[in-house]
Structures are given as structure tokens and as C-alpha cells.
N, C-alpha and C positions, 0 to 999 in steps of 0.2 A: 577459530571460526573459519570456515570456509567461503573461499572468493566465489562468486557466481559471475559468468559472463555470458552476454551475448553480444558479437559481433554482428557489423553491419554491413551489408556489401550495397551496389547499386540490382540483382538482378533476381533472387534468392528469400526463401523466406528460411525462418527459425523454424528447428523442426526437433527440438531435444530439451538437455538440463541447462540451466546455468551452471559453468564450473569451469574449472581452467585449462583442460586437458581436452574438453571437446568447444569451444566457444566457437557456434555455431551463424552463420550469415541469416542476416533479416535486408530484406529490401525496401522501397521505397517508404514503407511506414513507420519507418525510424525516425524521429524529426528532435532536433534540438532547439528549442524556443531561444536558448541561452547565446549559448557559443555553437560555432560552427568548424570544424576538425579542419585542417589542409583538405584539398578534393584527396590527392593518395595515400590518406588513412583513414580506414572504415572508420563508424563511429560504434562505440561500444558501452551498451548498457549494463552494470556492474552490479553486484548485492554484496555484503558480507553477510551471508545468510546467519542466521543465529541457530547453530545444529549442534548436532553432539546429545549432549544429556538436558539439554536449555527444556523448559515446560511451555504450555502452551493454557493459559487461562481466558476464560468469556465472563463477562458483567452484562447485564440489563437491568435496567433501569425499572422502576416498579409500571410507569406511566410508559413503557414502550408496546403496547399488548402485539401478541402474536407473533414476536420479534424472536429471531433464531438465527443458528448457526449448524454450517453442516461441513465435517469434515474438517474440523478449526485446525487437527491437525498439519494439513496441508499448506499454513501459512510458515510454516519453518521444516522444512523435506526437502530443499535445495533442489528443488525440480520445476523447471520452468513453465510447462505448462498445466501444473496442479494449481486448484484452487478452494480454497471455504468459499463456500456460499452464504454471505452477512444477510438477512432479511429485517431490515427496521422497518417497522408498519405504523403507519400514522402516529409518527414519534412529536408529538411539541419542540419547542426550543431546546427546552432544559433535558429533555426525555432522548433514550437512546442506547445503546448498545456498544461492545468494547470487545478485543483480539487483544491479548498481549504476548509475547514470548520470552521468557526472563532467559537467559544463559545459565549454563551450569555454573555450581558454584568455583568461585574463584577466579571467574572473568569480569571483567572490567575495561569498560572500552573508555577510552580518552575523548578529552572533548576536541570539539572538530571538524567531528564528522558527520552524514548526512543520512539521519535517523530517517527512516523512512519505510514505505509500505509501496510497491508494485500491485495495482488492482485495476480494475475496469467498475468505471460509473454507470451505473443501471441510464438508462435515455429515457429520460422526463420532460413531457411538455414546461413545465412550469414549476418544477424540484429539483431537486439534487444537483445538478449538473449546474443550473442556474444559482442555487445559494452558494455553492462553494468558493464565486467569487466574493462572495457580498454576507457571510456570516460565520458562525459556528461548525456548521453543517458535517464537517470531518478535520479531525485534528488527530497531530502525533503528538505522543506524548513521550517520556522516558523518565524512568525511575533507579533509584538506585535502594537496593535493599529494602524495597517496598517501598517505598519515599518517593514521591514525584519529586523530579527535578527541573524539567523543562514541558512546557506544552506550547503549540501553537495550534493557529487556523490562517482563514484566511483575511480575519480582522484583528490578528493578537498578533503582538513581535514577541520573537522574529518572525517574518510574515509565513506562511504555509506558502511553500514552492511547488507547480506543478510540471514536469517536464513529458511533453508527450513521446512514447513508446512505439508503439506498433498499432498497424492497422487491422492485421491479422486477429480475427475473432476469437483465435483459439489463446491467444496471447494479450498479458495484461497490456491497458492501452495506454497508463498513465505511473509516473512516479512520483507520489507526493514523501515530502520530504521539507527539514530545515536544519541549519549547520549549529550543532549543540554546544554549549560555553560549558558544561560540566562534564564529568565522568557520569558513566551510568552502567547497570547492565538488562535494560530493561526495554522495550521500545514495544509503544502501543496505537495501536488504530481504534479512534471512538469517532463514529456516528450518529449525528442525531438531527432533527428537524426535518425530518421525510416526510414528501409529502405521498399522498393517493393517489396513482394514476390509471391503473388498470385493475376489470373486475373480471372476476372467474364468478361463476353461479348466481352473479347478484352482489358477491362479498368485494370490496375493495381491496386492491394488495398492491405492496411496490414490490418491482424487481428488488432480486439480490443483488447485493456489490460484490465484483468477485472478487478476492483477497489473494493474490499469488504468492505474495512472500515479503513479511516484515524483516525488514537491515536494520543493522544495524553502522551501515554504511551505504549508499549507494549511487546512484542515476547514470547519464550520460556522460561520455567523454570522447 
């Protein structure tokens, strides 16, 4: 698998891939909620991208209507500013939508590490952004050999961690993630309980979530 990086400076924004050979400066809207690095070392946002031959698969839920995805590809392409566009429309609790990226076969990642999804939450008066602390709303999951093994949110242990990213619009804002007690080689993003905030025509629609690249290892350091 392939390491993905982006580097952080105080003055500069990210302007490329994650990857090891180019890890590129982001400035001030880099922010670690967690830990904080010495001041003379950048901070640096990390992926173990899931690339190579790994698939890329979508589930929706029968109660998600008009619920899509564009370009799911893009959620394992080891390219930092690429992204799926997740669309969950007036999903219920239970109702909702899924990205997964299995690895090729014959990988297997050890437990550990910090399964997770770089993406940008749609800006919702009263959704999304607000249940993530408080439910369901987006969880990772991870599987092995088709077999769930571990899932969270933001009301299940291990808790759903969110660590902020960048502020730069073109760049995912957030990494959610939690540190996995099995092996697996599977790591997925499910969405659900969106609410309706914006109308085109008359019809109700939520923004997309944009999905930049499920790890199978990642965040801040």
C-alpha cells in the first residue's frame, strides 16, 4: 500500500498528491485537536491509501431515495485533491449509503491502526455536521473477507475520532477515523440520518459529502 502525505508549514497551501516523494506544505488550516507537534516540525497528514488492484464498492439502502455517488473511484487513487461525491437524501436513522475499498487480495493489515476516511461535511443548518457528534450519522467500518469486524460512530466504542485537516476548500476538511483491535483488509464510510436543507426547483436536496480517500491507516502527526 502506499503512504500518502501531506505536509504542513506555517505560510503555503497543498497543491498536489499525497505520497512520499512529493509531501507538499499546507498552511494555517492544518489544526490538530489532539496533539500538538514541537513549533520546528511541520505537522503532517498521512493515508495509507488502499491502491494497487484493492475494488472499490457502493451499497444504499432501499429507504435512502435519490441517494448516489459519483466518481466512488476517486476514494482510493492516492491523489489528494480527488474526490466522490456521496449524495444521501432524506435518509432516516436506519436508511443510508456506503464507499468501501477492499485491498487486493493477499493484504491484510494488522490491528492498530487508524482506519479511516479524509472527506468534507456538506454545511447543514441543523444535519449532518450537528448529528455527528450526537449519533449514527457516519461510521467506519472494516471487514475482513467480507466479514465486518469492527465499526464505530460517534456514539459506539471505540468512539468515531474526528481530526481537523484544512481549511482550503479544494482539500478534504476532516479525518475521521478509530484505532482497530483486529486485522482486516477492508475499510468503509456509511452515512445515514441526513437531513434536507436545500431546494433546487421546489425539490429538497442535501449537499454531497466529499469523500477524498479511505486508509487504511491515517490522520495527523
Amino acid at each position: 500500500m502506499k503512504r500518502l502525505l501531506i505536509a504542513a508549514a506555517a505560510a503555503s497551501l497543498l497543491t498536489g498528491c499525497f505520497n512520499d516523494k512529493f509531501a507538499e506544505e499546507v498552511g494555517d488550516g492544518i489544526t490538530d485537536p489532539i496533539t500538538q507537534p514541537p513549533p520546528d516540525r511541520p505537522k503532517v497528514a498521512y493515508c495509507d491509501s488502499i491502491v494497487g488492484n484493492s475494488t472499490v464498492s457502493t451499497t444504499f439502502s432501499p429507504g435512502c431515495l435519490n441517494c448516489d455517488i459519483v466518481d466512488e473511484a476517486k476514494v482510493a487513487d492516492d491523489v489528494a485533491r480527488s474526490f466522490a461525491s456521496l449524495t444521501i437524501n432524506d435518509a432516516p436513522q436506519t436508511q443510508g449509503g456506503s464507499v468501501r475499498v477492499t485491498a487486493q487480495s493477499g493484504v491484510v493489515f494488522p490491528a492498530g491502526r487508524e482506519a479511516g476516511a479524509y472527506l468534507t461535511i456538506p454545511e447543514q443548518p441543523a444535519g449532518t455536521q450537528v448529528q455527528l457528534l450526537s449519533s449514527n450519522a457516519i461510521a467506519i467500518k472494516t471487514y475482513l473477507g467480507g466479514i465486518l469486524q469492527e465499526e464505530t460512530s460517534a456514539v459506539a466504542e471505540p468512539r468515531l475520532k474526528l481530526q481537523a485537516v484544512s481549511s482550503d476548500p479544494e482539500l478534504p476538511e476532516s479525518y475521521v477515523s478509530f484505532t482497530t483491535s483486529r486485522m482486516f483488509d477492508a475499510v468503509e464510510l456509511s452515512i445515514s440520518n441526513s437531513t434536507l436543507t436545500i431546494s433546487t426547483s421546489g425539490v429538497s436536496q442535501t449537499p454531497p459529502y466529499k469523500v477524498y480517500e479511505l486508509c487504511s491507516d491515517g490522520g495527523i502527526r
